[in-house]
C-alpha positions in Angstrom: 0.0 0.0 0.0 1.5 3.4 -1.1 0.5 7.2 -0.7 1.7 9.1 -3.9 1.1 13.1 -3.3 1.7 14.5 -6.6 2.0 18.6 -7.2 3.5 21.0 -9.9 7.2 21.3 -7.8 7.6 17.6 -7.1 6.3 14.6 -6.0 6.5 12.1 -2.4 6.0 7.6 -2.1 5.1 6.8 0.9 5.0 3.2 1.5 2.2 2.5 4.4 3.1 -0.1 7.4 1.4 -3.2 6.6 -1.0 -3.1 9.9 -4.4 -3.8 9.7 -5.3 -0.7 11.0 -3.5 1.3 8.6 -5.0 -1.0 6.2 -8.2 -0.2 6.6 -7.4 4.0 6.9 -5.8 3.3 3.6 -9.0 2.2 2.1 -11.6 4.1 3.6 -10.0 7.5 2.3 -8.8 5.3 -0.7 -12.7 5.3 -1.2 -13.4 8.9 -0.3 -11.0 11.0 -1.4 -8.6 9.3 -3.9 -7.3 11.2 -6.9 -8.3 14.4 -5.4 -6.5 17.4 -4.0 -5.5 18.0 -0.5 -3.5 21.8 0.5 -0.4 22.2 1.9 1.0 25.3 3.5 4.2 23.9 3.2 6.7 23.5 6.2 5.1 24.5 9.2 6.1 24.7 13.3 3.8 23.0 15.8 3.2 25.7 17.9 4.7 28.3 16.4 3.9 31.8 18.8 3.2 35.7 17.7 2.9 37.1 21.2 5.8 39.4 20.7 3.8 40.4 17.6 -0.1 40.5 19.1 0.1 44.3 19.5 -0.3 45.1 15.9 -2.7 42.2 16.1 -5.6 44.0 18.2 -8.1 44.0 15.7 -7.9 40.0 14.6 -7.7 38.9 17.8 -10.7 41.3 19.0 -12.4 40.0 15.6 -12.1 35.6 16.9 -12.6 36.6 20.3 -15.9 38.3 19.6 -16.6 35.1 17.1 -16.2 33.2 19.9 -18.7 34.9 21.7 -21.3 34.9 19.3 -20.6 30.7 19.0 -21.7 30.2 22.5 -24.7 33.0 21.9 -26.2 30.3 19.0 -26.0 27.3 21.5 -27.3 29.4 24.4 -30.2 30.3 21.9 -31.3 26.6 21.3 -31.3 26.3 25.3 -28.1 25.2 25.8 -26.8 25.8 29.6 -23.2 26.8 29.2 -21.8 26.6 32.9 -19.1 28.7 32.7 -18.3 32.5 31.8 -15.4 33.5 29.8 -13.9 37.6 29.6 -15.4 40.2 28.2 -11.8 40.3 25.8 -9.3 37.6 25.6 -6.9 37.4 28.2 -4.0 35.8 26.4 -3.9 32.5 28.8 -3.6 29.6 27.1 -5.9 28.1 30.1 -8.8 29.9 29.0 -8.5 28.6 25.4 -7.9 25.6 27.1 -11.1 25.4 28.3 -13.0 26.3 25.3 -11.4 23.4 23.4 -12.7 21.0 25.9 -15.9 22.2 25.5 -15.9 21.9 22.0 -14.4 18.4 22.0 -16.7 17.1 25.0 -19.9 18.2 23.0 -18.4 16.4 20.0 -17.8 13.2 21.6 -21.2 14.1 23.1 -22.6 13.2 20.2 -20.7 10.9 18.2 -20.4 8.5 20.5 -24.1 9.0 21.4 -23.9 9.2 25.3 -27.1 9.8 27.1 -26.1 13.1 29.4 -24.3 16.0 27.8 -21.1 16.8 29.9 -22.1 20.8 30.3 -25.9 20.7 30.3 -27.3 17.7 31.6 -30.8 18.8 30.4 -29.9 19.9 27.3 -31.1 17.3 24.6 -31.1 17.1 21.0 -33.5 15.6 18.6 -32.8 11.3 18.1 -32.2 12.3 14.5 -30.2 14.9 14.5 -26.9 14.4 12.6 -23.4 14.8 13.8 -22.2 16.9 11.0 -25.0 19.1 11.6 -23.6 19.6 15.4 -20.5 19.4 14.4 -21.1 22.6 12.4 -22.4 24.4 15.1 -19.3 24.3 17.7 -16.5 23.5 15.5 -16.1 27.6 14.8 -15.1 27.7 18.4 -12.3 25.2 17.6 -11.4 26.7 15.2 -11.0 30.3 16.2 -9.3 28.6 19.5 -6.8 27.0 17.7 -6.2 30.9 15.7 -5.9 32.5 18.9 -3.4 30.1 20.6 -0.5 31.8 18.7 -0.8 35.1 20.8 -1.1 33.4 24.1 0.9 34.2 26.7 3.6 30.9 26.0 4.1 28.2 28.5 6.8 26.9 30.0 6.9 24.0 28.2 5.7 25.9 25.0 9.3 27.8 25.2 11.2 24.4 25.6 9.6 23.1 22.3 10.4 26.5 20.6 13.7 26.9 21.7 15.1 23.2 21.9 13.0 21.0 19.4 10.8 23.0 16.7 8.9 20.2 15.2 8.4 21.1 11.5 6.2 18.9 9.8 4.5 19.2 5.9 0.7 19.0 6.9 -1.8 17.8 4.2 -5.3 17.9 4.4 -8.4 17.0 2.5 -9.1 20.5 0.9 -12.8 19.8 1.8 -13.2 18.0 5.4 -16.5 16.7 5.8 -17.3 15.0 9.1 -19.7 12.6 7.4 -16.1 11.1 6.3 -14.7 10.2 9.8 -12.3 7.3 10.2 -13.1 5.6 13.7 -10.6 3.7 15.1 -11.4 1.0 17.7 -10.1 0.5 20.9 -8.1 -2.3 19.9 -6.6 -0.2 17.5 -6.1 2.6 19.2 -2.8 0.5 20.7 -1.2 1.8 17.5 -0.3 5.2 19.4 1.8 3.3 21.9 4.5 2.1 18.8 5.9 5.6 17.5 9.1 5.0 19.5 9.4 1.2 17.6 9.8 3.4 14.3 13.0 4.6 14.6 15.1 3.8 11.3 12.8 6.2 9.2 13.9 9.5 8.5 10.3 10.8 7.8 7.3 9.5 9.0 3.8 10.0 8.0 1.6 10.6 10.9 -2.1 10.8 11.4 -2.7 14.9 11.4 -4.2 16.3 15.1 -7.6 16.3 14.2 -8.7 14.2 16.6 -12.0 15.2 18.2 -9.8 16.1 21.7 -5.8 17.1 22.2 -2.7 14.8 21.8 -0.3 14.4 25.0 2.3 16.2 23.0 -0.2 19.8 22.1 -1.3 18.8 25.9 2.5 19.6 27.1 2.9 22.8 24.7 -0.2 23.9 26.4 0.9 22.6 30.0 -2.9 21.3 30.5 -3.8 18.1 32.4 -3.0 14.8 30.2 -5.9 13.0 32.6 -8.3 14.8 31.2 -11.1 12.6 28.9 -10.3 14.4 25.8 -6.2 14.1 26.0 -5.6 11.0 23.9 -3.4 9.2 21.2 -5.4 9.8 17.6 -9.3 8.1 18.0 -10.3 9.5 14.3 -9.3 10.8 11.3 -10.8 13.7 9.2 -8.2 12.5 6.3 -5.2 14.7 7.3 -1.5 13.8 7.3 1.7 14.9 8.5 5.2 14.2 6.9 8.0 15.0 9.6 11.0 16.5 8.6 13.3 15.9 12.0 13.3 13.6 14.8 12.3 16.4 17.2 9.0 14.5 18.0 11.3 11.5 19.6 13.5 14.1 21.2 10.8 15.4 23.3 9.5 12.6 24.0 12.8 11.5 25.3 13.1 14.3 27.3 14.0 15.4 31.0 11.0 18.2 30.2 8.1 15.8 29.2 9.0 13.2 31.6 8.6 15.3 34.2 5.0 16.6 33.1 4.1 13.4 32.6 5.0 12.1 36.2 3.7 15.5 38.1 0.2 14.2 36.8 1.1 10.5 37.8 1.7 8.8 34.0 4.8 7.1 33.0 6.5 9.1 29.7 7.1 6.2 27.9 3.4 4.6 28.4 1.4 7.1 26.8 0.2 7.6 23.5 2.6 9.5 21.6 2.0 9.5 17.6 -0.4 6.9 15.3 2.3 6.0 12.1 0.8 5.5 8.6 4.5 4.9 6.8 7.6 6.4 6.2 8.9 8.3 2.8 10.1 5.7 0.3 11.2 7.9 -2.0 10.8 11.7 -3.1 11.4 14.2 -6.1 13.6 16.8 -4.2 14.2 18.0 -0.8 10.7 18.6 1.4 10.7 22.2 1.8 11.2 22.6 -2.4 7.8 21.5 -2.2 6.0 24.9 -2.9 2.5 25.3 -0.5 -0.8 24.7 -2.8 -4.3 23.5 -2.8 -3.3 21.6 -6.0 -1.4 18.4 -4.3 -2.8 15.4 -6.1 -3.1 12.2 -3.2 -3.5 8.8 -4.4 -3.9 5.9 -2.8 -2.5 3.1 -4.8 -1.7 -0.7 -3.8 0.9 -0.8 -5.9 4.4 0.6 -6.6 3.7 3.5 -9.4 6.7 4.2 -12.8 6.7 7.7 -10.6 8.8 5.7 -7.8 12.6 7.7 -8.4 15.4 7.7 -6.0 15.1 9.5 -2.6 17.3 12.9 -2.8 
């Protein structure tokens, strides 16, 4: 099983780890979304920060915090109880954005999973019928705006150590259209998968499932020096679709680190028993160097079971 990502400045193989969970990822998108084009911003840091810069910034950050606002104005207008008050204008802690995002993950695991008893309103209740995508749509723009608003946060501790001693630059692709009707589940069995990213060590790049997990990985959990024990802190559960290609070993560097091991013991978990990163493959081969790849909306993904005439030497 092979990924080919195609695009006018070059072209990447990767050659998928034969794992039946992998396996079946492979041919769900294979079904979905084969053939078509994915974007690509290029090279980008995890966690890269613009606090130094969020004083020319006023106005966006005034414009998603007000967004945010207005979000939880719709759901308070359908009756929803939200039990919790957030500033007048954003604050700049990362704990307050930390808090949004686990109520927009809660509510979607709310649903998805269909439990009876919503986690902020136990009264609330929504029509037997009514479809995920539908909710989905009506508190992922907090998520989203979240996730803008992160960058001008006042940084963490641990935020600073990632910066400053392992930048983890990876080449994220994504479905150019995610549509949550497409969801990859992935059972609990195979959720084991996240405990074997340290087992892949001979690869130079790895392909990754992408963040989009419906909750927080433990690794944007340390950047954002929240509690790992929280429900929606986990190794990857879905998949919208989205990939990552690494470019360094900075992932496994943290991991091994004095830095992470200690957050991970001050909230009782062993650093090398949690769930750190859910492999697809590595890079077989590639047309130039990563970061000649110029960002686009126009990278053709393929899934293919076979080796392709496009296969050429790694450079």
């Amino acid at each position: 099983m092979q990924v080919f990502i195609d695009s006018p400045t070059g072209h990447i193989t990767v050659q998928l780890f034969d794992v039946p969970v992998v396996k079946r990822w492979f041919l769900h998108f294979r079904n979905l979304v084969n053939g078509r084009d994915y974007h690509s911003a290029g090279i980008t840091m995890l966690d890269s920060t613009l606090y130094l810069t969020r004083r020319y910034c006023k106005d966006r950050m005034d414009g998603l915090w007000q967004g945010i606002r207005e979000d939880l104005a719709v759901l308070e207008s359908r009756g929803f109880c939200i039990p919790f008050r957030i500033p007048h204008s954003f604050d700049y802690s990362q704990h307050t954005l930390n808090r949004l995002h686990r109520f927009f993950t809660l509510n979607a695991i709310w649903l998805h999973e269909k439990r009876p008893t919503n986690p902020f309103d136990p009264d609330f209740q929504l029509p037997d019928d009514f479809p995920f995508w539908e909710w989905h749509g009506l508190i992922d723009p907090i998520n989203r705006k979240v996730h803008q608003l992160e960058a001008y946060t006042n940084p963490t501790e641990n935020r600073r150590f990632v910066y400053d001693q392992f930048p983890v630059r990876d080449m994220h692709f994504c479905p150019r259209v995610e549509d949550p009707r497409n969801l990859f589940a992935i059972s609990h069995s195979e959720y084991q998968h996240n405990h074997r990213f340290l087992e892949y060590d001979r690869y130079e790049h790895l392909m990754l499932l992408d963040a989009s997990i419906l909750g927080k990985s433990y690794l944007q959990s340390f950047c954002d020096d929240d509690d790992p024990n929280q429900e929606d802190c986990t190794g990857r559960q879905v998949s919208h679709g989205g990939f990552f290609i690494t470019t360094d070993q900075n992932r496994r560097s943290i991991y091994a680190s004095t830095q992470f091991a200690r957050w991970c013991r001050s909230h009782g978990l062993d650093p090398r028993a949690v769930p750190h990163e859910f492999v697809l493959g590595y890079v077989k081969s590639r047309s130039c160097s990563l970061s000649d790849m110029v960002p686009n909306d126009q990278f053709r993904v393929k899934f293919q079971k076979w080796p392709t005439l496009w296969d050429s030497p790694q450079v």
